[in-house]
Backbone bond lengths (Angstrom), bond angles and torsions (degrees), N, CA, C in turn:
res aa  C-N    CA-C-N  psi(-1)  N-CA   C-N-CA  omega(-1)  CA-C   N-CA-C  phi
1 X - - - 1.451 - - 1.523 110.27 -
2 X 1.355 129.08 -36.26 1.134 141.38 -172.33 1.667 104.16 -62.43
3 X 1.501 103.40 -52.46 1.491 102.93 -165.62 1.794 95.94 -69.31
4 X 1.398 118.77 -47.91 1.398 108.77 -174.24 1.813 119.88 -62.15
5 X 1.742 111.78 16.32 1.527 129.70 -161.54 1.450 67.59 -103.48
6 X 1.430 115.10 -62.35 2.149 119.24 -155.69 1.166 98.95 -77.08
7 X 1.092 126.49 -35.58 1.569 100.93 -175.31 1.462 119.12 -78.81
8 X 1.226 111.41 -36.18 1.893 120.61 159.23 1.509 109.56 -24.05
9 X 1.557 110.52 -68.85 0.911 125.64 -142.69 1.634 102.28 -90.47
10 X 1.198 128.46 -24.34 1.686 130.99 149.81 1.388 106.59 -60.58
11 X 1.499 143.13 -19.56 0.734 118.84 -163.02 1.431 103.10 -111.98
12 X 1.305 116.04 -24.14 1.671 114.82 163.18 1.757 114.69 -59.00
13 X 1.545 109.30 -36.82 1.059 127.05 -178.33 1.471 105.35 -44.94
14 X 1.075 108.19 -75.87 1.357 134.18 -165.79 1.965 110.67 -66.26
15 X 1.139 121.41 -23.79 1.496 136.55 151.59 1.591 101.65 -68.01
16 X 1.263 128.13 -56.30 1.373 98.64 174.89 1.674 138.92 -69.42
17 X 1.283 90.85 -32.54 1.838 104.80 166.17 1.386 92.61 -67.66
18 X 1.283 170.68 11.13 0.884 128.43 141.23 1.362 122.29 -124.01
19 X 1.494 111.46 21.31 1.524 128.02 142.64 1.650 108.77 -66.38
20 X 1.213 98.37 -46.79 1.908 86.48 -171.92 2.026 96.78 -89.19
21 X 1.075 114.53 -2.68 1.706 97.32 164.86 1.812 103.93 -93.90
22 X 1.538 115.88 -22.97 1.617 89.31 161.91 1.801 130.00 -63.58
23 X 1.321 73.28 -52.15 1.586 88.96 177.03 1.813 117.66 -59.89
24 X 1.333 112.68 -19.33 1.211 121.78 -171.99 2.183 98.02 -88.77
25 X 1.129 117.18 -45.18 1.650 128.40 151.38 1.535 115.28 -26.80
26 X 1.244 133.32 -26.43 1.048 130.21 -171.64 1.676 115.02 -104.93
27 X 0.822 95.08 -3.90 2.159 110.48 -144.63 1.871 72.38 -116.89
28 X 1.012 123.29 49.80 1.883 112.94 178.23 1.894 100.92 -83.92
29 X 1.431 130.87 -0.96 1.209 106.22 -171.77 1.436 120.73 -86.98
30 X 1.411 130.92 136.70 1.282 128.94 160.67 1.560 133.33 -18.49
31 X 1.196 106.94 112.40 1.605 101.69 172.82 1.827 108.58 -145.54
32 X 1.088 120.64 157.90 1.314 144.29 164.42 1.274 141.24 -94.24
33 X 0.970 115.32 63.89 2.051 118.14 -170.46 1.595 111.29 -33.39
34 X 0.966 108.18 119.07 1.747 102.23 167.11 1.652 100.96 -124.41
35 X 1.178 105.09 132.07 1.615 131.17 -177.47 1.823 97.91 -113.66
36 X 1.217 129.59 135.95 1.544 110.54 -144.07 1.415 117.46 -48.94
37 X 1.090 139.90 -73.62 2.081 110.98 -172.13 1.258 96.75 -92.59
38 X 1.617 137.99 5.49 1.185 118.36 163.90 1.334 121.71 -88.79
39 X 1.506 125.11 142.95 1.205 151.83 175.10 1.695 113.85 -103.64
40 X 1.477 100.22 106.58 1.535 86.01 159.67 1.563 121.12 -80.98
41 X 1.895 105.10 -163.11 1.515 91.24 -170.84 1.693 99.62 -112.45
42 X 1.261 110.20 145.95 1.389 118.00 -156.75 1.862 112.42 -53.04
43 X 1.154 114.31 121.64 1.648 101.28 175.02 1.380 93.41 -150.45
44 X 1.271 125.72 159.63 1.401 146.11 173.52 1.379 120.76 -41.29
45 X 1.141 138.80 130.52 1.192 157.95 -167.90 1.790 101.98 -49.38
46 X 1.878 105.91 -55.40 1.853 90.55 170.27 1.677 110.75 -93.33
47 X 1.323 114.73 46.92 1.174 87.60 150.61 1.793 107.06 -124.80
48 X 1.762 107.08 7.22 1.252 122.52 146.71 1.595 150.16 -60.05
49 X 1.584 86.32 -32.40 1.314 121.53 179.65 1.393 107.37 -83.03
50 X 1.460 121.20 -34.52 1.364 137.34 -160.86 1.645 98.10 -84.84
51 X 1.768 97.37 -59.21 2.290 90.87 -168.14 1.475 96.38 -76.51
52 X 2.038 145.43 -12.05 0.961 125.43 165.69 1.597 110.43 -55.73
53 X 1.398 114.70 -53.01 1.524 114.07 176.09 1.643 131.14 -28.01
54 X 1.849 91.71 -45.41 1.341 102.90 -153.43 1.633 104.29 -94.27
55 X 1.306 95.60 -26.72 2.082 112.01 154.22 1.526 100.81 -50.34
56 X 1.053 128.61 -66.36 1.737 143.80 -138.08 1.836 85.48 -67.86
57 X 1.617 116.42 -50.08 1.380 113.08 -161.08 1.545 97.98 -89.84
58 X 1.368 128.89 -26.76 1.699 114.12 155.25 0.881 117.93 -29.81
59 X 1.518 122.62 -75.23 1.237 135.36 -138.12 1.481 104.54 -72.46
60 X 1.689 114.33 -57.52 1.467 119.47 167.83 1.597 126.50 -37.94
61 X 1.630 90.40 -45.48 1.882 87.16 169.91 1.393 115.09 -77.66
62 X 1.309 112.47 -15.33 1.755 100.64 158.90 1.226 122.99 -81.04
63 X 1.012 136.73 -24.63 1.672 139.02 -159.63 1.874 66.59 -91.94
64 X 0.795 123.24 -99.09 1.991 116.45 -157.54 1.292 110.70 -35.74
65 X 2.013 128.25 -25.73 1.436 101.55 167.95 1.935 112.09 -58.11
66 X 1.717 103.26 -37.58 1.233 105.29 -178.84 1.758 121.42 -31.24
67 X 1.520 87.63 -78.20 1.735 120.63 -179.87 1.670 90.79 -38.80
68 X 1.026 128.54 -91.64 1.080 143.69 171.40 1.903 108.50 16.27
69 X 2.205 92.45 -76.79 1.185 78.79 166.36 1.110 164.05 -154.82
70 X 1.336 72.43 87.07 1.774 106.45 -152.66 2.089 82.62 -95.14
71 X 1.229 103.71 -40.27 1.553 109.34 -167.10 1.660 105.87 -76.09
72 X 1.514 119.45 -51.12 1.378 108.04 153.90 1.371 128.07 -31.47
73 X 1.490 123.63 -61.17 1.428 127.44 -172.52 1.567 98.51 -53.35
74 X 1.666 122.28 -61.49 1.158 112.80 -164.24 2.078 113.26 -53.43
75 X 1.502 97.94 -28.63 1.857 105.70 -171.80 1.716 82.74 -63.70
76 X 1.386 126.17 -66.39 1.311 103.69 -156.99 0.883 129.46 -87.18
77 X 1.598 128.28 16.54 1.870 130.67 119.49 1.270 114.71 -42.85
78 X 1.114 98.70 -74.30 1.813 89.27 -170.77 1.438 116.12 -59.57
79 X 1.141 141.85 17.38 1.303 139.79 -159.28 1.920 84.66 -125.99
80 X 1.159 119.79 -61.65 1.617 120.49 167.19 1.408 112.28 -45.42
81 X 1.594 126.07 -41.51 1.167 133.45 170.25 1.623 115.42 -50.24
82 X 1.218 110.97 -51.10 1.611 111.67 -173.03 1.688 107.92 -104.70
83 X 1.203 132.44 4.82 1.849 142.97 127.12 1.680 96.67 -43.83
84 X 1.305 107.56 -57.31 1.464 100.12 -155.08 1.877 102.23 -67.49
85 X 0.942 106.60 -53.33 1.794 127.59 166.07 1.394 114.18 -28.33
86 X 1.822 104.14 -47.10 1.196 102.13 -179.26 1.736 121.00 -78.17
87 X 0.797 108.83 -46.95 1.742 130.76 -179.81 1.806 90.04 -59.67
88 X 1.277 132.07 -69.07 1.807 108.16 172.06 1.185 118.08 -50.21
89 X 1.262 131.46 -8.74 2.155 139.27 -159.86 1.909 72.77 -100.87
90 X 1.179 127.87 -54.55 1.746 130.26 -154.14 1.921 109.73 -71.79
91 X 1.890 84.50 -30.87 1.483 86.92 176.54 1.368 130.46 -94.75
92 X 1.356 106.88 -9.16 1.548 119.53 179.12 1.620 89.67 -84.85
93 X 1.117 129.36 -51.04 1.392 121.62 -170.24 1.619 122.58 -64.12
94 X 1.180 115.63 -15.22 1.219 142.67 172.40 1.853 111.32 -78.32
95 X 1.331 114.31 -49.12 1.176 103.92 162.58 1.625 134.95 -75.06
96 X 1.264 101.18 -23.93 1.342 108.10 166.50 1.295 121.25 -72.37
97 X 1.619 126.42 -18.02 1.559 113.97 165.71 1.138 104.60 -73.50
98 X 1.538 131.38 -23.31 1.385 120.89 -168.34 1.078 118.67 -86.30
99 X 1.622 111.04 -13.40 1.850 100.23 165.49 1.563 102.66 -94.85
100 X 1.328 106.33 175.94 1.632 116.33 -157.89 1.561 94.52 -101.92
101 X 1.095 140.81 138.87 1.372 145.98 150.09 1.347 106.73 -88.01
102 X 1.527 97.11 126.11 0.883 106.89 169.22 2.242 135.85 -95.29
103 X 1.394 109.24 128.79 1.443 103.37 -153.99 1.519 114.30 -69.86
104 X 1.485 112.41 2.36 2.061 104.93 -178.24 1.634 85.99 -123.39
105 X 1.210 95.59 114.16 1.945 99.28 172.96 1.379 114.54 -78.85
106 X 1.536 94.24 139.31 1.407 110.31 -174.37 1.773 122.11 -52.23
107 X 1.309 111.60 147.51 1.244 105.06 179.79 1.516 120.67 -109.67
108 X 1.328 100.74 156.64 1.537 111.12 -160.27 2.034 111.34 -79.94
């Protein structure tokens, strides 16, 4: 199931990079970004279109290495948390076979 998760997902991948490299083929005219007194240096519209893309899928696969594992760390606390839970649940039950119950309950 996993591999049919990766291969999906290279393959959507890879349909969109080359939706935005058609679409990026057409867009050939010169331009210059200016961000206020900065000037970038003049290059074609897809090869703007192209390193925004390739920024856009960095960044996302970093923010999810983040998420990622930040959510692991918390599973393998709580996973030591309820080990620990279990082994006091193993030892209380353990002392209670060893005392004797008795079968006529005591009276009040």
């Amino acid at each position: 199931m996993g591999f049919i998760k990766k291969a999906l997902f290279l393959f959507i991948a890879l349909v969109a990079f080359l939706v935005a490299l058609l679409a990026a083929a057409d867009n050939s005219a010169e331009v210059a970004l200016r961000f206020l007194e900065y000037e970038t240096p003049v290059w074609p519209i897809s090869w703007w279109m192209i390193s925004a893309f390739v920024v856009g899928v960095v960044v996302g696969n970093l923010l999810n290495v983040v998420s990622n594992t930040r959510l692991r760390m918390e599973a393998r606390r709580e996973r030591k948390t309820a080990e620990g839970r279990t082994q006091e649940l193993d030892q209380a039950k353990a002392l209670t076979k060893d005392q004797p119950v008795s079968p006529v309950p005591a009276e009040t």
